[in-house]
C-alpha positions as CSV (number, residue, x, y, z in Angstrom):
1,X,31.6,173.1,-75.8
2,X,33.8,174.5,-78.7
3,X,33.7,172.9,-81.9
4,X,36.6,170.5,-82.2
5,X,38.1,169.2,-85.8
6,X,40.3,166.1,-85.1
7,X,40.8,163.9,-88.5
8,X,41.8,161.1,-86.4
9,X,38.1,161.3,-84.6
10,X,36.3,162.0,-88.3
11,X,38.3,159.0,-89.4
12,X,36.8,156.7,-86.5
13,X,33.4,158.0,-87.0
14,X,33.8,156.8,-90.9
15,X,35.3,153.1,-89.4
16,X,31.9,153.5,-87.5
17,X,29.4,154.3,-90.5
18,X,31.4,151.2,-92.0
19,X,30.8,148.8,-89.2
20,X,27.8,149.4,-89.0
21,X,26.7,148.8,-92.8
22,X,28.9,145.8,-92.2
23,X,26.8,144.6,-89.1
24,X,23.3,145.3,-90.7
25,X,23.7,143.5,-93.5
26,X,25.6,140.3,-92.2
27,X,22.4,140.1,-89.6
28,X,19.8,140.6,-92.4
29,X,21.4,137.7,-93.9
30,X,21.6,135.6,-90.8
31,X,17.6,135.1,-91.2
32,X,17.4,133.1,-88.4
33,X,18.3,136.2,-86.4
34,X,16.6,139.0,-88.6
35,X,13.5,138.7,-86.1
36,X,15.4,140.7,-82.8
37,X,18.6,141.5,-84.5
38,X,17.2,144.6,-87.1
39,X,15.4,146.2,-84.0
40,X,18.5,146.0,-81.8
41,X,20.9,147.6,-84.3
42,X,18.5,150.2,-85.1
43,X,18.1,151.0,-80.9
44,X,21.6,151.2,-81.1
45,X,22.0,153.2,-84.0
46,X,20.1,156.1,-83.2
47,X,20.8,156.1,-79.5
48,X,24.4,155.6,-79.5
49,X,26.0,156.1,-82.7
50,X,23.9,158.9,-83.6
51,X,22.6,160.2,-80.0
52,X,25.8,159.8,-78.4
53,X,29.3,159.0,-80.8
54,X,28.5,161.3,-83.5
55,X,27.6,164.1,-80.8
56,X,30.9,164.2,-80.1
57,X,33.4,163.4,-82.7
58,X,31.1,165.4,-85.7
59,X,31.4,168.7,-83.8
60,X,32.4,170.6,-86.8
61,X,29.7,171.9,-89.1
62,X,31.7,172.2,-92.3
63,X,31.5,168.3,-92.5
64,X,28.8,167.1,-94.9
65,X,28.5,164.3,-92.5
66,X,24.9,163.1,-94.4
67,X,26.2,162.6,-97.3
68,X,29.7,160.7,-96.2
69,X,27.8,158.8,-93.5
70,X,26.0,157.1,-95.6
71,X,28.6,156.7,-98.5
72,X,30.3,154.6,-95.6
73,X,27.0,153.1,-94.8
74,X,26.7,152.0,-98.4
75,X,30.7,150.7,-98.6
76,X,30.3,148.5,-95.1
77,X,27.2,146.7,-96.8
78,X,28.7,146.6,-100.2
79,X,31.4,144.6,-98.7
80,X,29.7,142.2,-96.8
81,X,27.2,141.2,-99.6
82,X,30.1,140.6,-101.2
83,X,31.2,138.3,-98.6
84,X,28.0,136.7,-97.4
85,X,26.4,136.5,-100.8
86,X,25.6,132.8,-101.2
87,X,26.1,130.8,-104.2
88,X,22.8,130.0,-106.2
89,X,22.5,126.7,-107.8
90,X,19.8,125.3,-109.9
91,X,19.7,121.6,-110.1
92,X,18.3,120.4,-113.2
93,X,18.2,123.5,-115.1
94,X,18.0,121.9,-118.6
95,X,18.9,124.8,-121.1
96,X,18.0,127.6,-119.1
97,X,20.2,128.0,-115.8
98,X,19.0,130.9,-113.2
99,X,22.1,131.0,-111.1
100,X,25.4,130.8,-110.7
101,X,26.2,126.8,-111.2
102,X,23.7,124.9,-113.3
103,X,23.4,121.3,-113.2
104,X,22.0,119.1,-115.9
105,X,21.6,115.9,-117.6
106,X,23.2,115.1,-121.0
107,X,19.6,114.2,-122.1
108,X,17.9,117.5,-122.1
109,X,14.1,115.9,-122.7
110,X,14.4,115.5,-118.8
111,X,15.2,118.9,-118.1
112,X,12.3,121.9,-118.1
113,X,12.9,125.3,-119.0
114,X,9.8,127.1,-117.8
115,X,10.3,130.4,-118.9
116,X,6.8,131.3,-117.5
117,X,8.0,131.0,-113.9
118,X,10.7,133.4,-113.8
119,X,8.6,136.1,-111.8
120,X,8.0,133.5,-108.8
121,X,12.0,132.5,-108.8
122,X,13.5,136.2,-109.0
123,X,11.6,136.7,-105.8
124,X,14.1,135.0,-104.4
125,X,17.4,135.6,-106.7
126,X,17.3,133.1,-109.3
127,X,17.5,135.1,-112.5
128,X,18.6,133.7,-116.3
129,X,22.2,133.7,-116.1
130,X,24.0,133.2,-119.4
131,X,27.7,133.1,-118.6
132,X,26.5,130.1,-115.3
133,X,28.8,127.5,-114.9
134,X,26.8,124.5,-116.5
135,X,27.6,120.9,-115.1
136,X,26.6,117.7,-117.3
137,X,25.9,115.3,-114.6
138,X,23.0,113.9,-112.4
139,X,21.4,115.8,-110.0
140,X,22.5,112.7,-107.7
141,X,25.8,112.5,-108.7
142,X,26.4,116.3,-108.2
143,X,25.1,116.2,-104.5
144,X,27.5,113.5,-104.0
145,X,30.8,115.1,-105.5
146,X,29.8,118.7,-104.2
147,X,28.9,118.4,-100.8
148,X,30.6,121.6,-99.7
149,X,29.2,123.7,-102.3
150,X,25.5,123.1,-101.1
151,X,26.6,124.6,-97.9
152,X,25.0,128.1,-97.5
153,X,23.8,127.9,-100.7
154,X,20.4,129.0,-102.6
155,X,19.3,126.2,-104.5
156,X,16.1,125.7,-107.6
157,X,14.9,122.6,-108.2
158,X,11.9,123.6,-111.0
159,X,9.8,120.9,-112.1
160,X,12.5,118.4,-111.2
161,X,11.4,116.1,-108.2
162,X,8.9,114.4,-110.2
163,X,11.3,113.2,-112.6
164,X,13.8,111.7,-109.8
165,X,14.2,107.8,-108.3
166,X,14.5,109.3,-105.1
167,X,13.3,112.9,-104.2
168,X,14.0,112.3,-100.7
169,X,17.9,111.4,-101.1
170,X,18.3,114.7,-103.1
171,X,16.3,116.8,-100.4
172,X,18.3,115.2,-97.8
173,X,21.7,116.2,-99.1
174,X,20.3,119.9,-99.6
175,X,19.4,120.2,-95.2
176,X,22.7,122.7,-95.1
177,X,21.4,124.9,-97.6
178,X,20.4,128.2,-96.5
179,X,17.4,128.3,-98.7
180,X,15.8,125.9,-101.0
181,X,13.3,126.7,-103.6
182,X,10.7,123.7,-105.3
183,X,8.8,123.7,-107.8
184,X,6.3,120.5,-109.1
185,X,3.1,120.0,-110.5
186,X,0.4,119.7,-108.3
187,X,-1.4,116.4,-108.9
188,X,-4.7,117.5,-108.6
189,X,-5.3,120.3,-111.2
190,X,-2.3,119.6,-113.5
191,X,-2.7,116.5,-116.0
192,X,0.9,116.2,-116.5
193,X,1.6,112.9,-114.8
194,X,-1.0,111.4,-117.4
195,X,1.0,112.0,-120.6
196,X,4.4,112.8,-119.3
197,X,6.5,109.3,-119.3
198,X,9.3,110.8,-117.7
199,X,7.1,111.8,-114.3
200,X,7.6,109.2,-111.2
201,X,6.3,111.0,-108.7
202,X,3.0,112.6,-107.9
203,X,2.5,115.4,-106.0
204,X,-0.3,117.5,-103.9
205,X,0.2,119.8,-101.7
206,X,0.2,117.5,-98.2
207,X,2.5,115.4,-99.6
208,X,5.0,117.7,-100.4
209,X,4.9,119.3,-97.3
210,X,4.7,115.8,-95.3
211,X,8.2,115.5,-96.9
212,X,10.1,118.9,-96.6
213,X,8.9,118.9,-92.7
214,X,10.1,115.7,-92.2
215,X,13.7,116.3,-94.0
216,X,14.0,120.3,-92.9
217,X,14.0,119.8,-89.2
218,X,14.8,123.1,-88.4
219,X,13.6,125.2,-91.3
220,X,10.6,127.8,-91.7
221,X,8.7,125.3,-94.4
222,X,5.7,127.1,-97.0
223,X,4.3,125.2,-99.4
224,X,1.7,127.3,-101.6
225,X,-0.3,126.7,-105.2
226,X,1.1,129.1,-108.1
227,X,-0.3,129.7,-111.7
228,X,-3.9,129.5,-110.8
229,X,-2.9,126.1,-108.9
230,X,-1.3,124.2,-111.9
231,X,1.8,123.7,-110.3
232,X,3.0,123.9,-106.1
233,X,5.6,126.0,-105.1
234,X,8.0,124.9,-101.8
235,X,9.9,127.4,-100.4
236,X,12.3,125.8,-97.3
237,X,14.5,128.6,-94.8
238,X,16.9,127.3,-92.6
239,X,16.3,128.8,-89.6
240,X,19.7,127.6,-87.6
241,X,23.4,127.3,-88.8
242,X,24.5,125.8,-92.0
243,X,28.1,126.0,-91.8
């Protein structure tokens, strides 16, 4: 078959390249799908965009089809990260805020900056943010005014349930979050509920747990022991839709 230039065919293989970029990154977001959706966009990848569409609308070997494709690739996933990227918000962030909306009590003696956990939460995408929207209210008060916002969210809560009336009303205003990440001392190698006054609650590592399963019904649920076991580290995925 001769080789055959058509711009309106290079242009649709581009829309393609796009699409695609588009596709792989909405579906790696989507966690709840990332277990069969990755391998099923790959199968189609190489077997019909590459083994079958590009076969016949790249017939022309003066394109530098590499290096376009994947500038396409890269502009399909660029835009939807910038669609699907979820707000982060750390609730109870005291002076140190690692996301996009931090929430805070006027009385900053409740709030804890914990510098030396910043490795565990960039994991996940809660880095320092200096220019974060900062909002001087209860953690409780906030849940209650900003429903909406929690929606789809990524959400911190660092050495913050101890300090609450009621962890389980904040936790249960948090079930359409897309992710929630916890952070509290764990009861039975850290001394800080002795001397601490402004600790209420207690927590090992089967009570914590015991709680996030009971609240995240349908969530992937981890609960592991962090800096040498001082502290407990709750990590909750929602596994189904948020919206």
């Amino acid at each position: 078959m001769p080789k055959v230039w058509s711009p309106s065919f290079w242009l649709l293989a581009q829309d393609a390249h796009f699409a695609w970029g588009l596709a792989i990154t909405f579906g790696v977001y989507a966690g709840h799908l990332a277990h069969w959706f990755i391998p099923v966009i790959l199968i189609l990848e190489l077997v019909f965009k590459e083994g079958l569409f590009d076969q016949i609308v790249e017939r022309n070997p003066l394109w530098p089809s590499g290096v376009i494709d994947w500038s396409f690739y890269v502009l399909g996933a660029s835009v939807a990260w910038g669609v699907v990227k979820p707000l982060r918000i750390d609730l109870g962030c005291g002076k140190r805020c690692r996301g996009d909306v931090g929430v805070t009590l006027d009385d900053d003696s409740l709030d804890q900056e914990h510098v030396h956990l910043d490795r565990y939460f960039a994991y996940y995408g809660f880095v320092y943010n200096p220019n974060a929207e900062i909002v001087k209210m209860s953690i409780e008060e906030y849940l209650a005014m900003n429903g909406d916002e929690v929606v789809g969210s990524h959400v911190l809560l660092s050495h913050v349930l101890e300090h609450t009336f009621c962890p389980a009303f904040i936790l249960k205003n948090l079930v359409r979050a897309r992710l929630v990440v916890i952070v509290v001392p764990n009861s039975k190698v850290n001394e800080a509920d002795s001397y601490d006054d402004n600790h209420i609650y207690s927590w090992t590592k089967a009570s914590m747990t015991n709680l996030l399963v009971k609240i995240f019904r349908n969530a992937d649920i981890s609960v592991i022991p962090i800096e040498g076991g001082l502290d407990l580290m709750g990590v909750v995925r929602n596994r189904g839709d948020v919206d």
